[in-house]
C-alpha positions as CSV (number, residue, x, y, z in Angstrom):
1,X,0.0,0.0,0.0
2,X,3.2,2.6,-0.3
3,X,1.7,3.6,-3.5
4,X,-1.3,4.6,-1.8
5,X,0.1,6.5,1.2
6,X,2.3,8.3,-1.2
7,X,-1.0,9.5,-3.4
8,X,-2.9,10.2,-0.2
9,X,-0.3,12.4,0.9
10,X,-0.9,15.0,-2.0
11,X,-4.2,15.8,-0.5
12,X,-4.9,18.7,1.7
13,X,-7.9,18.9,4.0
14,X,-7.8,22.1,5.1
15,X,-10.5,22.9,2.2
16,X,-11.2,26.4,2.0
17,X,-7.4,27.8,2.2
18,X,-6.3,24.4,-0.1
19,X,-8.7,25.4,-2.7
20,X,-8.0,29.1,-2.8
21,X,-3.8,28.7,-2.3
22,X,-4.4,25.7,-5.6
23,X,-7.4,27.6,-7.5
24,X,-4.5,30.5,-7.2
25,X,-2.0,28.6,-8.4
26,X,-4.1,26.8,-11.2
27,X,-5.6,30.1,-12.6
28,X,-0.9,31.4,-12.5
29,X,-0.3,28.1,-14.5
30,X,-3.1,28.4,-16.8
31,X,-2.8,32.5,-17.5
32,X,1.2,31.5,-18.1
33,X,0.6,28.2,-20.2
34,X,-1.9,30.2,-22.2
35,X,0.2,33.3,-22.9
36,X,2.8,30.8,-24.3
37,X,0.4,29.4,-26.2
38,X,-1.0,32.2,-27.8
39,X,2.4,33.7,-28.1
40,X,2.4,31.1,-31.2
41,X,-0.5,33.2,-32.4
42,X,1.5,36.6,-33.7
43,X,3.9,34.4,-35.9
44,X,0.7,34.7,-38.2
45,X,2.4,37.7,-39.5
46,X,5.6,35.6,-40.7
47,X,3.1,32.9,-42.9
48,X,0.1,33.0,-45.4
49,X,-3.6,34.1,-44.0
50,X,-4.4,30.5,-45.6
51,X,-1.4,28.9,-43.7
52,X,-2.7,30.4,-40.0
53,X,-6.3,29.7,-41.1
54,X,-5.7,26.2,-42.1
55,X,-3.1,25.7,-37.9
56,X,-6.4,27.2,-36.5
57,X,-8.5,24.5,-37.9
58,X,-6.3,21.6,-37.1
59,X,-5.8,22.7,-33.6
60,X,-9.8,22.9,-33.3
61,X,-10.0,19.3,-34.8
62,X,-8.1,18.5,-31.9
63,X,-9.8,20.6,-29.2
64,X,-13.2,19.1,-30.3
65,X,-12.2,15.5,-29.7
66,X,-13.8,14.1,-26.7
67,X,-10.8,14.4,-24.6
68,X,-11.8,16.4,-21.4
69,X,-14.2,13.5,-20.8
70,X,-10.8,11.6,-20.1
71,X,-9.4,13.9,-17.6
72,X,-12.7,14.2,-16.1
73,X,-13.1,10.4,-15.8
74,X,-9.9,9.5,-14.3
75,X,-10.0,12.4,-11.9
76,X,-13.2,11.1,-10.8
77,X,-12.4,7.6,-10.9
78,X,-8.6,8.7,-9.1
79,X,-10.0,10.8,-6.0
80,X,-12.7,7.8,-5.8
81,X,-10.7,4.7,-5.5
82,X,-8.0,7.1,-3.0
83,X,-10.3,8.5,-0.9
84,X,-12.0,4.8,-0.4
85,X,-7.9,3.6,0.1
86,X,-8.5,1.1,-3.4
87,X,-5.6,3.0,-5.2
88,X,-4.2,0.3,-6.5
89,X,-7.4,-0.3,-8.5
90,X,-5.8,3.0,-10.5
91,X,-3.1,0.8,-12.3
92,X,-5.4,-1.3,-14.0
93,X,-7.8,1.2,-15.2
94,X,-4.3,3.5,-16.7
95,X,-3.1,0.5,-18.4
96,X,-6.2,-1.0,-19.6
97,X,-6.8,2.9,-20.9
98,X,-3.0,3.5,-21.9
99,X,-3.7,0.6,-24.8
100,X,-6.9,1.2,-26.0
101,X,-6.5,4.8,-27.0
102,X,-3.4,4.0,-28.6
103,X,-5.7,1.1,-30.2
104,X,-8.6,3.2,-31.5
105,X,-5.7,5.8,-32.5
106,X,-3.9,4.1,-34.6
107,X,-7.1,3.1,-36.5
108,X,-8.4,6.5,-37.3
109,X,-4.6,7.3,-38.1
110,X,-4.7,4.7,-40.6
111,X,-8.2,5.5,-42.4
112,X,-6.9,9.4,-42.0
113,X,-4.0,8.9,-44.0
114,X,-5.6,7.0,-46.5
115,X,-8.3,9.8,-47.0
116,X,-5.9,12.7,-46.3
117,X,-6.1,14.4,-49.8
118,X,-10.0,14.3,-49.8
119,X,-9.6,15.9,-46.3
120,X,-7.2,18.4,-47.1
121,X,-9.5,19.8,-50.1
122,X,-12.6,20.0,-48.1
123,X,-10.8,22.0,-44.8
124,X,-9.2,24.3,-47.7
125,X,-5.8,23.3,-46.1
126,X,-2.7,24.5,-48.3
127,X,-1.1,21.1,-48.0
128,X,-1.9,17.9,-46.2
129,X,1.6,18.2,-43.9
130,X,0.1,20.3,-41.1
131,X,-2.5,17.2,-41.3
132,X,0.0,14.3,-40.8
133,X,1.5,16.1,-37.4
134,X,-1.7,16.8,-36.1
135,X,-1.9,13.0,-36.1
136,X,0.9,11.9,-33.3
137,X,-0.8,15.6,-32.1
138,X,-3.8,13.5,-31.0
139,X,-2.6,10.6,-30.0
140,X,-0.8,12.8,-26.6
141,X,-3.6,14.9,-26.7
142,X,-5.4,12.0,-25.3
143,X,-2.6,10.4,-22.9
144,X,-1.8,14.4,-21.6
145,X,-5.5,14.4,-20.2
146,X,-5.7,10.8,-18.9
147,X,-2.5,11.3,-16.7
148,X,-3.4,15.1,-16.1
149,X,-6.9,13.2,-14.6
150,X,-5.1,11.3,-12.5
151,X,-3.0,14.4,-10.8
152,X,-6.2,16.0,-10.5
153,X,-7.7,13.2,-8.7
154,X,-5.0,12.7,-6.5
155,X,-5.1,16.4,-6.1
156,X,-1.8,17.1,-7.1
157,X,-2.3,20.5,-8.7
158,X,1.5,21.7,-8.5
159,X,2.8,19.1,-10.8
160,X,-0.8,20.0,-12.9
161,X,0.0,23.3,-13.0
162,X,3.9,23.0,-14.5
163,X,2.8,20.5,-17.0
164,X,0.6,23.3,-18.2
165,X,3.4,25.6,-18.3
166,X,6.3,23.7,-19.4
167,X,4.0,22.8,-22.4
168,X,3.3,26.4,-23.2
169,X,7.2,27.4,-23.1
170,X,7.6,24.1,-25.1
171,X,5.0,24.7,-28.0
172,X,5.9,28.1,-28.3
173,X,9.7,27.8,-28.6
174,X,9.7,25.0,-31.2
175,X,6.8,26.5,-33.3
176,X,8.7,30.2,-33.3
177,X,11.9,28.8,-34.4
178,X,10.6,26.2,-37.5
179,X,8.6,29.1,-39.0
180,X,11.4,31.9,-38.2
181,X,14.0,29.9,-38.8
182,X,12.9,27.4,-41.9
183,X,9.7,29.4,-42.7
184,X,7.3,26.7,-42.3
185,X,3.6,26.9,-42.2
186,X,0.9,25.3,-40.3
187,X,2.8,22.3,-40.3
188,X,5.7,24.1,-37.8
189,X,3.4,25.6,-35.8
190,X,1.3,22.4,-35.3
191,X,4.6,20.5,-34.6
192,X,5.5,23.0,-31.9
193,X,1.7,22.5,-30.8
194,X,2.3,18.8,-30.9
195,X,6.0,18.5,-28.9
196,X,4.4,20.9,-26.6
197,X,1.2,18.3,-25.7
198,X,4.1,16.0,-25.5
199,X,5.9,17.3,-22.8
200,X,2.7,18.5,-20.4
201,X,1.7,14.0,-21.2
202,X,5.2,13.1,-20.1
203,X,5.3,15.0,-16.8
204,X,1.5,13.4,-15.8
205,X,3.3,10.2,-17.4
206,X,6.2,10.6,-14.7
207,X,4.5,11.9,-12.1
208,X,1.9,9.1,-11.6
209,X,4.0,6.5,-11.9
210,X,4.0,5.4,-8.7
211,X,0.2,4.5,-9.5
212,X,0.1,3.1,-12.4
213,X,3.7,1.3,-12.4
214,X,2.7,-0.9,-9.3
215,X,0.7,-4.5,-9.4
216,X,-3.2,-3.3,-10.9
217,X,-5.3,-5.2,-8.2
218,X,-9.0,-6.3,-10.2
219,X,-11.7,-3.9,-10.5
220,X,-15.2,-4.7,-11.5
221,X,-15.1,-3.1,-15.1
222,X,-18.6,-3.4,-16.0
223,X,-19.5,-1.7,-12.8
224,X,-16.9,0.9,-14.0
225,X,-18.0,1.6,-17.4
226,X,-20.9,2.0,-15.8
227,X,-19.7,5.1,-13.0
228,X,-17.9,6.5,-16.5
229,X,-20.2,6.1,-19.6
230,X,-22.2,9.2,-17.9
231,X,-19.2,11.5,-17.2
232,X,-17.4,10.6,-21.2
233,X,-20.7,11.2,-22.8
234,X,-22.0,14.7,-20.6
235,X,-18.1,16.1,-21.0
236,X,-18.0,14.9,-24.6
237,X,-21.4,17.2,-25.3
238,X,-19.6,19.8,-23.5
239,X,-16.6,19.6,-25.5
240,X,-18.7,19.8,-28.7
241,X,-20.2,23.1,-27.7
242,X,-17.1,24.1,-27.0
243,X,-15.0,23.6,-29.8
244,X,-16.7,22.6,-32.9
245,X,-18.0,26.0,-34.2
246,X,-14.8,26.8,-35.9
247,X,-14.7,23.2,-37.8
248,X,-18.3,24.0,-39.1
249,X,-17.9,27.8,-40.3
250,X,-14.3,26.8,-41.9
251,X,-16.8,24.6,-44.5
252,X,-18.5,27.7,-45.8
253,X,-16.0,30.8,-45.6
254,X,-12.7,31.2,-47.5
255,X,-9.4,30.9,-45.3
256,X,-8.8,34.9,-45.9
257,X,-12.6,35.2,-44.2
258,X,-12.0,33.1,-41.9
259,X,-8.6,35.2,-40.1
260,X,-11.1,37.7,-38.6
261,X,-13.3,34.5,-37.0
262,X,-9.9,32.3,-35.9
263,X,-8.6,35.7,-33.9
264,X,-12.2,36.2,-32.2
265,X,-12.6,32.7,-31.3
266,X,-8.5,32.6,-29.8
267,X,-9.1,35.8,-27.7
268,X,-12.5,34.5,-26.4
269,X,-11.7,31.1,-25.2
270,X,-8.6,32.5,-23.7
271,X,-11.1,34.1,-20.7
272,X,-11.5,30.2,-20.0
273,X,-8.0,30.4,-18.8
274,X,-9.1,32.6,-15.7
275,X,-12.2,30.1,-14.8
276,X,-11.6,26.4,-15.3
277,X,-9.1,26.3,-12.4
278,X,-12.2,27.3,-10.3
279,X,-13.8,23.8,-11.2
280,X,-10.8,22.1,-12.0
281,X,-10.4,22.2,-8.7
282,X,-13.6,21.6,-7.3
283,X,-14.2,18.5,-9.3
284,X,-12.0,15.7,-7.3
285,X,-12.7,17.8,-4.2
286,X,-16.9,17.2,-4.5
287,X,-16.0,13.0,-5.7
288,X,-13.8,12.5,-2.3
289,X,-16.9,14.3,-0.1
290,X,-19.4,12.5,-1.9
291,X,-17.5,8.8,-1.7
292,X,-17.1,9.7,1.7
293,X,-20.7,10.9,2.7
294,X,-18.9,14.5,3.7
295,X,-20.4,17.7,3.0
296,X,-18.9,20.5,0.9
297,X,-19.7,23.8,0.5
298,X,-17.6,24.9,-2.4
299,X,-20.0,25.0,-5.2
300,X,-21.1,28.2,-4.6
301,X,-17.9,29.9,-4.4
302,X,-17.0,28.5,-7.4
303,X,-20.3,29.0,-9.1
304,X,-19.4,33.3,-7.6
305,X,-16.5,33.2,-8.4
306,X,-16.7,32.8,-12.4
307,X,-19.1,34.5,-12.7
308,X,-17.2,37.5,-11.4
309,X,-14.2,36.6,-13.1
310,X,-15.8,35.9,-16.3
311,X,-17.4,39.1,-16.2
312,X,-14.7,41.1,-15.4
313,X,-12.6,39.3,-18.0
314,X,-15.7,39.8,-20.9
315,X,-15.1,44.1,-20.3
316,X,-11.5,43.8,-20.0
317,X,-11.4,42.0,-23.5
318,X,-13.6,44.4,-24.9
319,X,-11.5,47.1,-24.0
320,X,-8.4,46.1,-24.2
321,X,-9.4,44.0,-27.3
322,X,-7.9,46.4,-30.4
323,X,-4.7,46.7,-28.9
324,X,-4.2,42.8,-28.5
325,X,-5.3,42.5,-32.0
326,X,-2.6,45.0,-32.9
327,X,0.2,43.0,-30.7
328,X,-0.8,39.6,-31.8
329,X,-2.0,40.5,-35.2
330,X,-2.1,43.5,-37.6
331,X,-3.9,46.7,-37.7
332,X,-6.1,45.5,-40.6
333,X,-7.4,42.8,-38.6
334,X,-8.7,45.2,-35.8
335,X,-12.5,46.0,-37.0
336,X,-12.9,42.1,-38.2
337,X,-12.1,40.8,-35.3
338,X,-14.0,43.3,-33.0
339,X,-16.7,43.2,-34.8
340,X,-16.9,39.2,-33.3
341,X,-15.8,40.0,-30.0
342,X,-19.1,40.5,-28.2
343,X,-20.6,38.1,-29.3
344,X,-17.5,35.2,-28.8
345,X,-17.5,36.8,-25.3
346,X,-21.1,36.3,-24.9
347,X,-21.1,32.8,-26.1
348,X,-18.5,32.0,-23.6
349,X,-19.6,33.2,-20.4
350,X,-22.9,30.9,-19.9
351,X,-20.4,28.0,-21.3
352,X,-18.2,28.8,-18.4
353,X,-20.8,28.9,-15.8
354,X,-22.4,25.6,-17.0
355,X,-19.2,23.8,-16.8
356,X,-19.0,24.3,-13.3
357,X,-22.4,23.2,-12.8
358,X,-21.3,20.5,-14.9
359,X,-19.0,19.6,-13.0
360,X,-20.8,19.7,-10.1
361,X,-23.4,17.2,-10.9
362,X,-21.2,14.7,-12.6
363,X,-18.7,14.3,-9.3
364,X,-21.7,13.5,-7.5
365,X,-23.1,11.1,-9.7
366,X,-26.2,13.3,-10.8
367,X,-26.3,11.6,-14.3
368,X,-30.0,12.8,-14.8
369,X,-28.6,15.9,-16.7
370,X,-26.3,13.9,-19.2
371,X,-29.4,12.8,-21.5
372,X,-30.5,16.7,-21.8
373,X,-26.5,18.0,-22.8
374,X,-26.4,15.0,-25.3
375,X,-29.7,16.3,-27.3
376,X,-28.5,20.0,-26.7
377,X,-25.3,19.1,-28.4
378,X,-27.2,17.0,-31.7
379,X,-29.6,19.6,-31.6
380,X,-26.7,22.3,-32.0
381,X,-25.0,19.9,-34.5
382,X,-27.5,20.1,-37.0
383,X,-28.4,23.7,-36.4
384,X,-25.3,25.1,-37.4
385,X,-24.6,24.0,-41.1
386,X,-28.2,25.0,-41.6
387,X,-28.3,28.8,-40.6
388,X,-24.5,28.8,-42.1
389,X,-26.0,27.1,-45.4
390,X,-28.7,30.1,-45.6
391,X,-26.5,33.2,-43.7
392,X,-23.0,33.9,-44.9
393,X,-21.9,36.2,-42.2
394,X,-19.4,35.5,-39.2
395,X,-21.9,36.6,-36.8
396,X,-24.2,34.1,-37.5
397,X,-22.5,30.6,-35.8
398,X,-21.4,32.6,-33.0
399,X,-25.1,33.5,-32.4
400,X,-26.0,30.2,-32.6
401,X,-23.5,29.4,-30.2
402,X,-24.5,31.8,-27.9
403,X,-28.5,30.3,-28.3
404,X,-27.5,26.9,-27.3
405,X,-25.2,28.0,-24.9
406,X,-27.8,29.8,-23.1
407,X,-30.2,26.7,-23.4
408,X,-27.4,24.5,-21.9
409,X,-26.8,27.1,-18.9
410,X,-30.8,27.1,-18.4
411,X,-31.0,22.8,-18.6
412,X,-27.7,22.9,-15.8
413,X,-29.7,24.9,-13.7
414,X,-32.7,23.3,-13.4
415,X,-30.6,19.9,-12.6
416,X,-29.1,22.3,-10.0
417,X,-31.4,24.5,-8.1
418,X,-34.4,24.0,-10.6
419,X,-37.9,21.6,-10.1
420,X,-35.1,18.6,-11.5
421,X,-32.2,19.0,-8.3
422,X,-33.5,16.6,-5.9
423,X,-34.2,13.9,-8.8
């Protein structure tokens, strides 16, 4: 039981000081991770428009995989089987995980190399290279999350924090020096974007080892797809409404058209940076309470606290917004990308709040909710090609967004103080 004692002694139960001092830290690591990677962003001025249009795309074909559904579930499943002293139970779940993504990865690999002209010419990439590193790009953006879930769990948030970092520093350094130093495209900056995922996967990798290296004890795996079929499929809807608008617009705008859109949409989702530590840490926090029939009382300061921040962040953006664009842009993208602002901004900040209601329900087993995200999500699926199909303007997936967004915000709260909370 070393392994165990060692994990155990990562957590801190003094709550309210522990989540402020590692929410702090979190939100450091994330504004610093995320600087670095949009530092990658002003390099646009050394390629094509079509080149930066076509890294935006790739990296948003990666964001809108169903990865966070993996850090969620072994954070859930890693503060579970530690608080309940079963962390040996951990190794067998990593390994048994460890293989099948690299499985199902190499499949889609396989049929995406096959197909990778056809691909290239409907994504209006310049050339299919940017598309060939994106594909060892996926494979660690699926490990980085499932180790990442584990120091979650365990509540190991200093370690969570560097990996964020060091992959930032990482992703920016190699993608700046391929495209100043050999000119290269989308392709360098994706392979910066790629050895940066695999350095944040390799510290989780190292960090956890003492878990997952050990002797897996047996674990009832029916009984476990059934705890983590919920949490994959309610974070996977999440993740869609997320990340998928940019992958649907690319379809019917020109790369050139599209600069204005990729600039909004990278500004935007940067205000994530300030908020998800808020429920990144409250997520394995809520699972030990609830495996251990303890109260906890940090949902609402969580629930406060983004909204605040997010607020706060939404005027600062739209303030400070044209000189950003100047820094990290050009001038002539100014108006275009303003012009999106609001409403990215206002598409964001009820995403924000429902992920921490989100994640709320989901560490305490309130599946009841899942079944509503999951038709939000199909529902916003097959809106979006049809207003794009019958309104060619930039505003109008981002007010789509903004719809469903609202309607998940409005489903999360009826599941959490609504006529549905004690179901």
């Amino acid at each position: 039981m070393l392994a165990t004692k060692e994990a155990t002694q990562t957590i801190d139960h003094k709550p309210h000081a522990a989540f402020f001092r590692q929410s702090g830290w979190l939100m450091v690591a994330n504004i610093a991770g995320g600087l670095m990677t949009l530092a990658v962003h002003p390099l646009n001025k050394k390629i094509a428009d079509s080149e930066y249009s076509a890294f935006v795309v790739l990296l948003m074909v990666v964001a809108c995989l169903p990865t966070m559904p993996f850090q969620s579930v072994f954070a859930q499943q890693a503060a579970q089987k530690l608080a309940l002293g079963q962390g040996r139970q951990i190794s067998g779940m990593v390994r048994l995980g460890w293989l099948w993504t690299f499985i199902v990865w190499a499949i889609g690999a396989v049929l995406v190399f096959l197909f990778r002209d056809q691909i290239g010419r409907n994504w209006h990439l310049p050339s299919v290279a940017g598309l060939l590193v994106t594909l060892p790009m996926i494979l660690f953006s699926i490990w980085m999350p499932m180790f990442a879930g584990v120091l979650q769990g365990r509540q190991d948030f200093f370690w969570l924090g560097w990996s964020q970092i060091i992959g930032g520093v990482g992703r920016f350094a190699i993608a700046a020096a391929l495209v100043l130093a050999f000119r290269a495209g989308a392709a360098g900056l994706m392979t910066g974007a790629m050895l940066g995922v695999a350095m944040s996967a390799a510290i989780g990798i190292w960090r956890t080892r003492d878990l997952w290296s050990v002797k897996p004890e047996p674990f009832d795996g029916l009984g476990l797809l059934r705890q983590v079929m919920p949490l994959l499929l309610g974070f996977a809807a999440f993740q869609f409404m997320f990340a998928s608008d940019t992958m649907f617009t690319m379809a019917y705008f020109s790369a050139d058209e599209m600069k204005p859109y990729a600039a909004a949409g990278t500004m935007a989702r940067g205000l994530l940076w300030i908020v998800l530590p808020l429920a990144t840490v409250m997520f394995p926090k809520i699972v030990h309470s609830h495996a251990k029939s303890e109260k906890n009382n940090l949902f609402g300061i969580v629930v406060l606290g983004t909204a605040i921040l997010g607020f706060c962040g939404m005027v600062g953006l739209t303030v400070a917004g044209p000189l950003a664009v100047r820094i990290i842009y050009t001038s002539r993208d100014v108006a275009g990308t303003m012009a999106l602002i609001p409403w990215y901004t206002g598409a964001m900040i009820p995403l924000a709040m429902s992920n921490v209601m989100v994640n709320d329900l989901l560490a305490r087993s309130k599946f009841q909710v899942v079944p509503f995200m999951i038709i939000l999500a199909v529902g916003y699926g097959l809106t979006m090609p049809f207003m794009l199909s019958h309104f060619h303007r930039l505003q109008v997936p981002l007010q789509t967004l903004a719809f469903f967004n609202l309607l998940l915000f409005g489903v999360c709260a009826l599941f959490t103080w609504g006529k549905f909370a004690k179901k």
